[in-house]
C-alpha positions as CSV (number, residue, x, y, z in Angstrom):
1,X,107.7,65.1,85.0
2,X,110.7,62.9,84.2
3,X,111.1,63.9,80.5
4,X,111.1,67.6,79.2
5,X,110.7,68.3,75.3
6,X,110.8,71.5,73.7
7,X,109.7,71.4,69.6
8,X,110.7,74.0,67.2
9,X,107.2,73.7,65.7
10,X,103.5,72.6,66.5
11,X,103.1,70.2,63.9
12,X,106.2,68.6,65.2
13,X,105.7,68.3,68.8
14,X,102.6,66.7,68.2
15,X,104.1,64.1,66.5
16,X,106.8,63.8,69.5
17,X,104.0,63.9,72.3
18,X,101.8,61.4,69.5
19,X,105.1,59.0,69.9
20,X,105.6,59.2,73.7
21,X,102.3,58.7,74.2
22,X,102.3,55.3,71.8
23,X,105.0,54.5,73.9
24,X,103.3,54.3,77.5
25,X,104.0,58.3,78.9
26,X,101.4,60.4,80.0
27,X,102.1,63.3,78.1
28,X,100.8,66.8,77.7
29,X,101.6,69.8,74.8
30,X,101.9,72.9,75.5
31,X,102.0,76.2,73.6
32,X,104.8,77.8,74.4
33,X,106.3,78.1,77.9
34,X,103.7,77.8,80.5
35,X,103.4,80.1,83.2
36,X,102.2,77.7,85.7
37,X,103.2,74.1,86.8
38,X,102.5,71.5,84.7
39,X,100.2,68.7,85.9
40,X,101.1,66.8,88.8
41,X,99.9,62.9,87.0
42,X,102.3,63.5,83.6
43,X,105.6,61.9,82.7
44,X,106.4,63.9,79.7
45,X,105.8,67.5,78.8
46,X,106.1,68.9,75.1
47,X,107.3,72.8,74.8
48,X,106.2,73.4,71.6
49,X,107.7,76.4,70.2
50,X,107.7,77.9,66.8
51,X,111.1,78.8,66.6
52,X,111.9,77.1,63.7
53,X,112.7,79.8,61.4
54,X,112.5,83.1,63.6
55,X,116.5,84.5,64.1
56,X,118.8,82.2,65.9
57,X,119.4,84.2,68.8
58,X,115.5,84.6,69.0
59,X,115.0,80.7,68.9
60,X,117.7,80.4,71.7
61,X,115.9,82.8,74.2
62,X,113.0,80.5,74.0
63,X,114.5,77.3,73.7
64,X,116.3,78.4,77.0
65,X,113.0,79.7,79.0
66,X,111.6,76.4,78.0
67,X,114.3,74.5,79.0
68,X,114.6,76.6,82.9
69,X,111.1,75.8,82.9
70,X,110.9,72.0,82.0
71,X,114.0,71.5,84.7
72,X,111.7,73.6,87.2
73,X,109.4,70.7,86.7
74,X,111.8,68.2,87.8
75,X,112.9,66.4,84.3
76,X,115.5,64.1,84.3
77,X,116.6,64.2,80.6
78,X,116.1,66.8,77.7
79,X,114.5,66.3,74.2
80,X,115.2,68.9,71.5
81,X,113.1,68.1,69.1
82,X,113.1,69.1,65.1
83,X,112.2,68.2,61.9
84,X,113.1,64.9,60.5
85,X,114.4,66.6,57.4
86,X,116.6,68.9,59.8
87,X,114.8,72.0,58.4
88,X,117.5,74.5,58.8
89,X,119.4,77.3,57.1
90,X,123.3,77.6,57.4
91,X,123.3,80.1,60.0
92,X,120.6,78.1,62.4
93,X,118.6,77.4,64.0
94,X,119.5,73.7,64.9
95,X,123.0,73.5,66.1
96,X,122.4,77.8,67.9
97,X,119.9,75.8,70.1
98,X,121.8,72.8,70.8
99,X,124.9,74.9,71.7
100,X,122.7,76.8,74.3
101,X,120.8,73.7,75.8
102,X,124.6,72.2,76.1
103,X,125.9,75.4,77.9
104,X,122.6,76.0,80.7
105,X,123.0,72.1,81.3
106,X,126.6,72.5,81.9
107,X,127.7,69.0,79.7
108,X,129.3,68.6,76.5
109,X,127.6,65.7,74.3
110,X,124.3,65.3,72.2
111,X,123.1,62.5,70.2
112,X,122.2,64.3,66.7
113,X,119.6,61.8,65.0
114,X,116.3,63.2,62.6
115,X,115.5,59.5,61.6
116,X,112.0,58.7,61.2
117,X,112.0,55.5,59.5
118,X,108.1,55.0,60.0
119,X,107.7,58.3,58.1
120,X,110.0,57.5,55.4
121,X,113.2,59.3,56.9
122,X,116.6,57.6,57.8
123,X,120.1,58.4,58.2
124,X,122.7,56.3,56.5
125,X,126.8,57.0,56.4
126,X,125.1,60.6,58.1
127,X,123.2,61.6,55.0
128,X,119.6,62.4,55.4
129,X,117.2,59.9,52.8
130,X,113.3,61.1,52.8
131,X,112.0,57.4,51.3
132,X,114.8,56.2,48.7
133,X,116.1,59.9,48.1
134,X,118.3,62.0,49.1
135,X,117.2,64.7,51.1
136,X,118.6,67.0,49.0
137,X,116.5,65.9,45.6
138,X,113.2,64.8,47.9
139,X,111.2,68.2,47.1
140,X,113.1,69.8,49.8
141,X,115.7,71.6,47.8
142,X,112.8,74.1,47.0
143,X,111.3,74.5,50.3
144,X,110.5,78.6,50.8
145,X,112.0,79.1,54.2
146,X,114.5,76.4,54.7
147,X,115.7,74.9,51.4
148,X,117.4,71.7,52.0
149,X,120.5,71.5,49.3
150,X,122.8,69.5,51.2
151,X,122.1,65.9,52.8
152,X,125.1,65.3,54.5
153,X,124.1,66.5,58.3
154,X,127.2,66.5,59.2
155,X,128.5,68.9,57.4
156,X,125.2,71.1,57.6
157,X,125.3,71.0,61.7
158,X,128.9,72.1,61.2
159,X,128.2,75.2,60.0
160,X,125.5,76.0,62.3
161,X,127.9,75.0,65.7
162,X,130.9,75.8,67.1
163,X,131.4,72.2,68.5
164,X,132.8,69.2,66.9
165,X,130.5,66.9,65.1
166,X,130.8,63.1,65.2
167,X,129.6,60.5,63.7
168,X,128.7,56.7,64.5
169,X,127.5,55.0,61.3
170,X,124.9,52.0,60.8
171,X,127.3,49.1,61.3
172,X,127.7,50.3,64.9
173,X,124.1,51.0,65.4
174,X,123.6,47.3,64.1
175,X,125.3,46.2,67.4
176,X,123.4,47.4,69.9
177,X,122.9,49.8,72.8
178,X,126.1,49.4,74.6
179,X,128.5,49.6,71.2
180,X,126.3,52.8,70.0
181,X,127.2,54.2,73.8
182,X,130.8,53.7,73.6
183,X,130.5,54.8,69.8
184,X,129.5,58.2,71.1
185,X,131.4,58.4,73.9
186,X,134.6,57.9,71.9
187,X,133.5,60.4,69.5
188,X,132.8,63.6,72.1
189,X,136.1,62.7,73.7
190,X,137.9,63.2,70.4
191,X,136.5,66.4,70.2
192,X,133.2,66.0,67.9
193,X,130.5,65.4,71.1
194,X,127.5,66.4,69.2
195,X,127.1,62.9,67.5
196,X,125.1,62.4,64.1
197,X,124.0,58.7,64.8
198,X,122.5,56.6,61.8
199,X,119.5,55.1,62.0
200,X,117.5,53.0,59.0
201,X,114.5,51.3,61.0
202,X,112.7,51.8,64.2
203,X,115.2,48.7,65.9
204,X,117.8,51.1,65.7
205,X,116.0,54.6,67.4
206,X,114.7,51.9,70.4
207,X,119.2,51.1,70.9
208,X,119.9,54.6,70.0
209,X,117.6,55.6,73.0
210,X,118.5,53.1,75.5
211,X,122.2,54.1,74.6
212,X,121.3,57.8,75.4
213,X,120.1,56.5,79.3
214,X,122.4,59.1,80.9
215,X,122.9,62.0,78.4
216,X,121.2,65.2,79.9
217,X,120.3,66.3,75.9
218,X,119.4,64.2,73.5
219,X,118.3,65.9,69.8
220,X,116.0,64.6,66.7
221,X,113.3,63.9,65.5
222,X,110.6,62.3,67.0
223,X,111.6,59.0,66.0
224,X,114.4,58.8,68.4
225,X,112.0,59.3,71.4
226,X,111.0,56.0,70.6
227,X,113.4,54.5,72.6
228,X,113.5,56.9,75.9
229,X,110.7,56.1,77.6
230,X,111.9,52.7,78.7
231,X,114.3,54.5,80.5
232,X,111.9,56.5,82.4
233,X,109.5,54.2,83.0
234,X,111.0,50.5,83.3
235,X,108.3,47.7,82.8
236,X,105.8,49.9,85.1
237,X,103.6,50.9,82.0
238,X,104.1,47.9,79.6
239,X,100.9,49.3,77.6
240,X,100.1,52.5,76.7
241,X,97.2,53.9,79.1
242,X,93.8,54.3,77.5
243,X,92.4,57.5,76.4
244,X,89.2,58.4,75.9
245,X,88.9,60.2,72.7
246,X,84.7,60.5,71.4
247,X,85.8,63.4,68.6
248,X,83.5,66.2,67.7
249,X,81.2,66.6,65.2
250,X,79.9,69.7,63.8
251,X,81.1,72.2,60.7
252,X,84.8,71.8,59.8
253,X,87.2,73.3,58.1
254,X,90.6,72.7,56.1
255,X,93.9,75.1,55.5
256,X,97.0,74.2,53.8
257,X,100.1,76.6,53.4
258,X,102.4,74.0,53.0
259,X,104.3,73.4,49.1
260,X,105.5,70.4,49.9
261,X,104.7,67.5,46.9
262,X,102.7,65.6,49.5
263,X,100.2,68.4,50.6
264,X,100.0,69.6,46.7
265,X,98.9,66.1,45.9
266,X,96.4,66.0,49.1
267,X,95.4,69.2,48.1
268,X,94.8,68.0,44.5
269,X,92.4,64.6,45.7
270,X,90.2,66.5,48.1
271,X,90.2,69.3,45.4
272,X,88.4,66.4,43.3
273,X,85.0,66.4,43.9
274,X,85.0,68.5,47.3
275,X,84.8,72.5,48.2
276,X,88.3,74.3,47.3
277,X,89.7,77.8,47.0
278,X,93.1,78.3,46.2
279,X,94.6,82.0,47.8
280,X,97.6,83.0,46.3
281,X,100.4,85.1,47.4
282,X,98.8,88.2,45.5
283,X,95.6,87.5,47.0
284,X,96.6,88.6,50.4
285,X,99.4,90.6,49.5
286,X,96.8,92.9,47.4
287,X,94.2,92.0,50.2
288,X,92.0,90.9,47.4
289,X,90.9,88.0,49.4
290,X,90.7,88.6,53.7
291,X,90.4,86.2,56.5
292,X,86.8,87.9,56.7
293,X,85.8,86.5,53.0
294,X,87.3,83.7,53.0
295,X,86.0,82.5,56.2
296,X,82.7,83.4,55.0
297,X,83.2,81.8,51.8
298,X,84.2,78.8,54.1
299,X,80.8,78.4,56.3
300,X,78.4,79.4,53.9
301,X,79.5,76.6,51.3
302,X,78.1,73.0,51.3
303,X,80.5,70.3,52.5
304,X,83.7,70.4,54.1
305,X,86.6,73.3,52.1
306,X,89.7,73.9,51.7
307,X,91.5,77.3,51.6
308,X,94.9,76.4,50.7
309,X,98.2,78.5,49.7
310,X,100.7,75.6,47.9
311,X,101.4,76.9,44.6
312,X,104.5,74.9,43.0
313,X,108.4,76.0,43.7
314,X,108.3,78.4,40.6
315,X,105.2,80.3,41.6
316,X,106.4,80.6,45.3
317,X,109.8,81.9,44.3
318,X,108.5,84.1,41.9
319,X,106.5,85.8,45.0
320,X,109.0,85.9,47.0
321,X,111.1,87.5,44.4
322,X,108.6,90.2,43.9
323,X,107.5,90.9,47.5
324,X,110.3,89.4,50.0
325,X,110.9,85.7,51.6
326,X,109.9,86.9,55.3
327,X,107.3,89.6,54.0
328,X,105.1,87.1,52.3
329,X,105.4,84.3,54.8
330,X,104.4,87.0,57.4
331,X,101.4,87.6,55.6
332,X,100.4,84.5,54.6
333,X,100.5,83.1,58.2
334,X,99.0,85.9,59.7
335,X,95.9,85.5,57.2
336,X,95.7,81.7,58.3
337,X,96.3,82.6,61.7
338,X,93.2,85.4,61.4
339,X,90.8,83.0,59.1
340,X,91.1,80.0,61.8
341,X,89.6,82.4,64.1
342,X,87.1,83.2,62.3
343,X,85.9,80.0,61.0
344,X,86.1,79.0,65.0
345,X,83.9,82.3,65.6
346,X,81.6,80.9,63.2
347,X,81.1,77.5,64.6
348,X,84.0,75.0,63.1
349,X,84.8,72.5,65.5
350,X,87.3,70.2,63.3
351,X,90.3,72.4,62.2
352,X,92.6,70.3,60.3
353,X,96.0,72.6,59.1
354,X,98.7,71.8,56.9
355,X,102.1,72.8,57.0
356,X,104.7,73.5,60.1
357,X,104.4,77.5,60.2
358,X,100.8,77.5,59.2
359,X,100.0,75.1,62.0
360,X,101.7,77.4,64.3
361,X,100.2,80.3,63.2
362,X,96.8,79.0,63.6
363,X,97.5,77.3,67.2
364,X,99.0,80.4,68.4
365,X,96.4,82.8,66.4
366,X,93.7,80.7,68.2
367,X,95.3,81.4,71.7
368,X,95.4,77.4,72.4
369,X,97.5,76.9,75.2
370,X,97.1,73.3,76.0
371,X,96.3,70.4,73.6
372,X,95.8,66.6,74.8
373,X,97.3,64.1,72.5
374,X,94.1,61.5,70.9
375,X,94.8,58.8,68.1
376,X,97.2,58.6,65.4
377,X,95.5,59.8,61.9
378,X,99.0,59.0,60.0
379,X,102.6,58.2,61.4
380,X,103.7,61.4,62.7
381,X,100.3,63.2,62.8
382,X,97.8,62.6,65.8
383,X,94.1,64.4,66.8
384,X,94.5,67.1,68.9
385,X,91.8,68.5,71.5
386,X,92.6,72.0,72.8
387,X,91.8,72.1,76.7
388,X,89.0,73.5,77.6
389,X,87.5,73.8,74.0
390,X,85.3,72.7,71.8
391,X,87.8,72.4,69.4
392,X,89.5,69.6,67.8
393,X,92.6,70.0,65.5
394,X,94.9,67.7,63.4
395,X,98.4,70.1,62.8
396,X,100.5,68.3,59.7
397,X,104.1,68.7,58.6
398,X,104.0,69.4,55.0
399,X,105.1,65.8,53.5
400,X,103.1,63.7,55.8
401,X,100.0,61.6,55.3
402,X,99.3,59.9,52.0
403,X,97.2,61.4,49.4
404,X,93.4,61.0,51.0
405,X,94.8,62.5,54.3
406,X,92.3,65.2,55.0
407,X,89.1,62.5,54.3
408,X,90.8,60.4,57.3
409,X,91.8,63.8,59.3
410,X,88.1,64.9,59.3
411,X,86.6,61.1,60.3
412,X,89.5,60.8,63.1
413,X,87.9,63.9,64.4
414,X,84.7,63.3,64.7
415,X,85.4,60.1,66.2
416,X,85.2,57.5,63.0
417,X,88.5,56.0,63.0
């Protein structure tokens, strides 16, 4: 293995391993830190974690027993992967992890970039634009775990670290490789060596990466990992190898837990003229609806439904006001985590989930340990098969995928791309 990536979500290293794999690597996912060796024919390995909102010192542990075990493996360079919209709060977990990943490799500078252009994200004069907003009035302002209210990332890495942060802005990026390397390097040895580098299109992350040839860590999202294979692989694998992906068919299923606008308004389409059942907070709070019923609700109806949780910012807050934040996200991904299984008990082959924690409550409630990376359904989002299983999945960050994304999701897994 010459690259090692950890994720601080499933939806999310999927996406990375989705990129990497685009990009010529033979790359494999796994769910949480293995206990064995990875595979001896893979270039890339993705730890993917769900450490994204658990407490900092929490996300550090495992960030750090992914990383011992990802250098065990023999990788040459570090990804930290996170969300493209730097889901964070002030006190982590972002910058926490970066600090420790610096520290156990024993070197001082990172390369901070959560660019995505292909996805709508870039970072310009280091402030963080989902499409032509700011990320602080794109939808994520209200998200229930991580509200985004500041897009400078700057200045939100610098309350989560105790190093310096940097900077290296477009107009540098513009010039190339070699100027973006002695960009950063100028910056860490002025004291800021975790470096927030701009990036508007998908030019910039391949310059970005081939500038970051010799950094032990480098941090983002997955765009940025556009560029680092080239370093590991040369010219050697010029094309991407082929991969055999046939699908399942069978019953299927969809969840949604996400509130972001994108999965309301996918909600909303396949809603119109498909199964649907909406399960509120009180639902499962009250236990008026269980993972038993509403699995069974699930494969007894006709068609394809949709159990989803995304009520709009109000409705969410006000739950959260009456019950707790971390009390009703507990419970709601726990009841996802709990119905997946059941629908899986009951035959469902195609799971498509959206939402970062949902996802990761349902990959981890299923016990998946390994998943092998098939086509791309939407920038960012790629068909999953779990090793071993009859069971394909496609996991999907809240605001990707345009509005008739679960229609595609289901015909990518069954094989009708």
């Amino acid at each position: 293995m010459k690259l090692g990536c950890i994720g601080d979500d499933f939806t999310g290293s999927s996406d990375l391993a989705n990129v990497l794999a685009k990009e010529g690597m033979r790359v494999t996912q796994f769910t949480g830190v293995p206990r064995g060796p990875a595979p001896a024919d893979i270039d890339a390995g993705v730890v993917a974690l769900k450490s994204r909102t658990i407490p900092a010192d929490e996300a550090v542990q495992l960030s750090l027993e992914a990383l011992d075990w990802l250098r065990a493996q023999g990788c040459e360079q570090i990804f930290f992967k996170y969300c493209s919209t730097f889901d964070s709060t002030p006190e982590g977990n972002i910058g926490p992890v970066i600090d420790a990943l610096l520290d156990r490799l024993g070197t001082e500078t990172a390369i901070v970039c959560p660019a995505f252009p292909a996805t709508g994200r870039s970072v310009y004069q280091g402030h963080l634009f989902v499409n032509d907003r700011l990320l602080s009035d794109s939808g994520m302002e209200n998200h229930p775990l991580t509200p985004m209210t500041d897009a400078d990332i700057r200045r939100v890495l610098a309350r989560q670290t105790r190093r310096g942060v940097g900077h290296v802005p477009a107009s540098t990026v513009f010039e190339g490789a070699e100027a973006i390397g002695d960009a950063v390097a100028a910056e860490a040895g002025a004291g800021r060596p975790l470096v927030v580098v701009d990036a508007i299109r998908d030019a910039d992350l391949r310059q970005i990466g081939r500038a970051a040839r010799d950094l032990s860590l480098v941090t983002g999202g997955s765009g940025v990992a556009l560029g680092l294979p080239a370093n590991h692989l040369g010219t050697d694998r010029a094309v991407p190898p082929s991969e055999s992906w046939t699908g399942l068919s069978g019953p299927a299923a969809l969840l949604a837990g996400s509130a972001s606008r994108m999965t309301r308004a996918q909600i909303a389409r396949w809603a119109d003229g498909n199964p649907a059942r909406e399960i509120t907070a009180d639902d499962v709070m009250q236990d008026r609806v269980t993972p038993d019923t509403a699995a069974a609700e699930a494969l007894s109806c006709e068609g394809t439904m949709l159990l989803y949780s995304s009520a709009d910012p109000e409705t969410v807050k006000d739950a959260q006001d009456r019950y707790g934040r971390e009390v009703v996200a507990g419970r709601l991904e726990a009841f996802f985590a709990a119905t997946a299984r059941k629908l899986v008990e009951g035959g469902v082959t195609r799971l498509v989930t959206a939402g970062g924690e949902t996802s990761g409550a349902v990959v981890e409630g299923l016990d998946i340990t390994t998943l092998r990376i098939g086509p791309e359904i939407a920038p960012g989002v790629p068909a999953v098969a779990a090793e071993g299983r009859e069971l394909v999945l496609a996991l999907k960050s809240g605001n990707f995928g345009d509005e008739d994304f679960f229609a595609t999701a289901l015909a990518t897994l069954e094989g009708r791309t």
